[in-house]
C-alpha positions in Angstrom: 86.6 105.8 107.6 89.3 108.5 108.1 87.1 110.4 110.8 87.3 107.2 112.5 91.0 106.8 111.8 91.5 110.5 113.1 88.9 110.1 116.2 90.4 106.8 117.6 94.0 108.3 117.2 93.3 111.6 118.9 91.8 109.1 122.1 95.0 107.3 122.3 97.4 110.1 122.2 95.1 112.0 125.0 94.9 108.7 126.8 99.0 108.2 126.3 99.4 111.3 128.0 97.0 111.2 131.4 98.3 109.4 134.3 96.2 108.1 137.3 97.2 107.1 140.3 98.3 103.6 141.0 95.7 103.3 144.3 92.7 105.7 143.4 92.4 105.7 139.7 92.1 109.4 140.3 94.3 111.8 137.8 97.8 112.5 138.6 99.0 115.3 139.4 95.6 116.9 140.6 94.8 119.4 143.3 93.2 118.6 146.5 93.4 120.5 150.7 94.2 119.8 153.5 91.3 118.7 156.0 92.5 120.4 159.4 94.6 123.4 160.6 97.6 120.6 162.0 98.9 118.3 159.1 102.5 117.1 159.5 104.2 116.6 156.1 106.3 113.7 156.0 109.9 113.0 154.3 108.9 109.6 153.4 105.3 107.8 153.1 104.9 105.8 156.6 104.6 107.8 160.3 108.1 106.1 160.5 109.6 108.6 158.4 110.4 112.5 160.4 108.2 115.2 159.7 109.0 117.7 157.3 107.1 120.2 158.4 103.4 121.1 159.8 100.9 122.7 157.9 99.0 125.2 160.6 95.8 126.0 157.9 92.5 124.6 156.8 92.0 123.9 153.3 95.3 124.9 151.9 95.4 123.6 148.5 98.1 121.3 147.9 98.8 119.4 144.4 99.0 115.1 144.4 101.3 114.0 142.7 102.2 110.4 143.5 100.4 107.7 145.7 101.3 104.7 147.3 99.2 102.8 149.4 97.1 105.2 151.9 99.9 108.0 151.0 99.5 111.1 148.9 103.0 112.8 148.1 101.7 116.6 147.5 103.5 119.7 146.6 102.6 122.9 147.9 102.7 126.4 146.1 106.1 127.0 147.6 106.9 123.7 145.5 107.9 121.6 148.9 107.6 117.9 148.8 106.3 115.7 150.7 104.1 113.3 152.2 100.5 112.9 154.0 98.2 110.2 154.9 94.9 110.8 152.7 93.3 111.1 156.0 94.4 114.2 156.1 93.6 115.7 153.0 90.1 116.3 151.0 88.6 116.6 147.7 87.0 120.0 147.8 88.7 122.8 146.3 90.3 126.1 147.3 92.7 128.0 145.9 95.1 130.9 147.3 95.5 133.9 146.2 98.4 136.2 145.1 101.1 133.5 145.2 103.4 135.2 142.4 103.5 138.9 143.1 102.7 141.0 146.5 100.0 143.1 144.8 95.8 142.4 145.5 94.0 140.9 142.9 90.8 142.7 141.5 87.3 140.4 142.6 85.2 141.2 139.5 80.9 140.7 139.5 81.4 139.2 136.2 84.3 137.6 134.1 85.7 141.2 132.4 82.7 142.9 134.5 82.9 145.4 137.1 85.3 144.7 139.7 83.9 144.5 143.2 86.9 144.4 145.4 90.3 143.2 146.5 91.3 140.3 147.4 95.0 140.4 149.6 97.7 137.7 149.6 97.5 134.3 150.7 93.7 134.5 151.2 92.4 130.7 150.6 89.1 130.7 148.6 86.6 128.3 148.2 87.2 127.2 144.4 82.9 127.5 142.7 84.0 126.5 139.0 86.5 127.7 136.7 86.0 128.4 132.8 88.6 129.4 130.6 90.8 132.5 132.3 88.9 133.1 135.0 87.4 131.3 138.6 84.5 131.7 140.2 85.2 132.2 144.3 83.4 132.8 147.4 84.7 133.6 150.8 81.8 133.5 153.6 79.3 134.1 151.6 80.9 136.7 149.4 81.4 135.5 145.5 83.3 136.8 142.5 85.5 135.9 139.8 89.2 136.0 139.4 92.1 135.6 137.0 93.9 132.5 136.9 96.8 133.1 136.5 96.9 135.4 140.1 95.5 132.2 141.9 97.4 129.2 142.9 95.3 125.6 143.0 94.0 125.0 139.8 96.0 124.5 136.3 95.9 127.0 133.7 93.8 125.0 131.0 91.6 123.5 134.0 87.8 123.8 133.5 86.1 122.9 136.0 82.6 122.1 137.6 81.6 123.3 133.9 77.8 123.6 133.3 76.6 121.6 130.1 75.7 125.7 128.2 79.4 126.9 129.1 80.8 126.9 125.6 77.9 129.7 125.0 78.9 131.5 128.3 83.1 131.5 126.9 81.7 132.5 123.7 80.3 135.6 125.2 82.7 136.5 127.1 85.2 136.0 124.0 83.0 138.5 122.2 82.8 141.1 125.1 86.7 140.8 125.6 87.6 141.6 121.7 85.0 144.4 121.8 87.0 145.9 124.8 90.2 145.0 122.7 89.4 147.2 119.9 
């Protein structure tokens, strides 16, 4: 009776603290790009309202983070506000690189593996799957892994498009890493 107790507790504090959005259902704040290389941000949610600014690149990411009616107010990784009509944005996923220092960031074969090359700054990457510190990119045709926390478009905690045997995949990798750590 007290697993019960714990179990049905533990569901309604997680539930307490997710929102979703009041049109799509979808979670709030999640991320999401921009469909086409000309998207005008707009002050307010209506083509009444002045644009803000125009976004000139394909598949920025950009983070949702309030809807109302067929408008998405976003934030971008320079943490401007504003909003866009959801035709204008997608679900798939990219992320961009380097947002928080000037310096490459190291593309390695394998989570802790070899690394395989550099990646510069404010390169936008097709987002595979991400497991606990790491993401799995590919840029035309060209795949690796990189750290979170040099990537901008995914949360820090985020897994995502997990396999079902990825807990034994995290366990390995936690191995491997406290081997290297020793």
């Amino acid at each position: 009776m007290k697993i019960i107790f714990f179990i049905l507790l533990f569901t309604v504090s997680f539930n307490l603290h997710a929102k979703t959005g009041s049109v799509t259902g979808l979670d709030i704040p999640r991320f999401v790009s921009l469909k086409s290389n000309e998207v005008n941000l707009r002050v307010g949610p209506s083509t009444n309202y002045p644009i803000e600014l125009t976004y000139i690149t394909k598949n920025l990411p950009v983070e949702v983070i309030d809807e109302f009616d067929a408008w998405r107010k976003i934030k971008d990784h320079q943490k401007t506000i504003g909003w866009l009509h959801k035709s204008l944005i997608q679900g798939d996923r990219f992320i961009l690189t380097g947002y928080k220092n000037n310096n490459d960031i190291d593309l390695y074969k394998i989570p802790n593996g070899n690394v395989v090359g550099a990646i510069k700054k404010n390169n936008i990457l097709e987002l595979k799957n991400c497991v606990v510190y790491w993401c799995k990119v590919n840029k035309e045709g060209i795949t690796g892994w990189v750290l979170k926390e040099n990537i901008w478009g995914v949360y820090e905690f985020e897994i995502y498009n997990d396999k079902f045997y990825q807990p034994i995949i995290n366990l390995y990798w936690r191995v491997l890493n406290s081997k290297f750590l020793n």
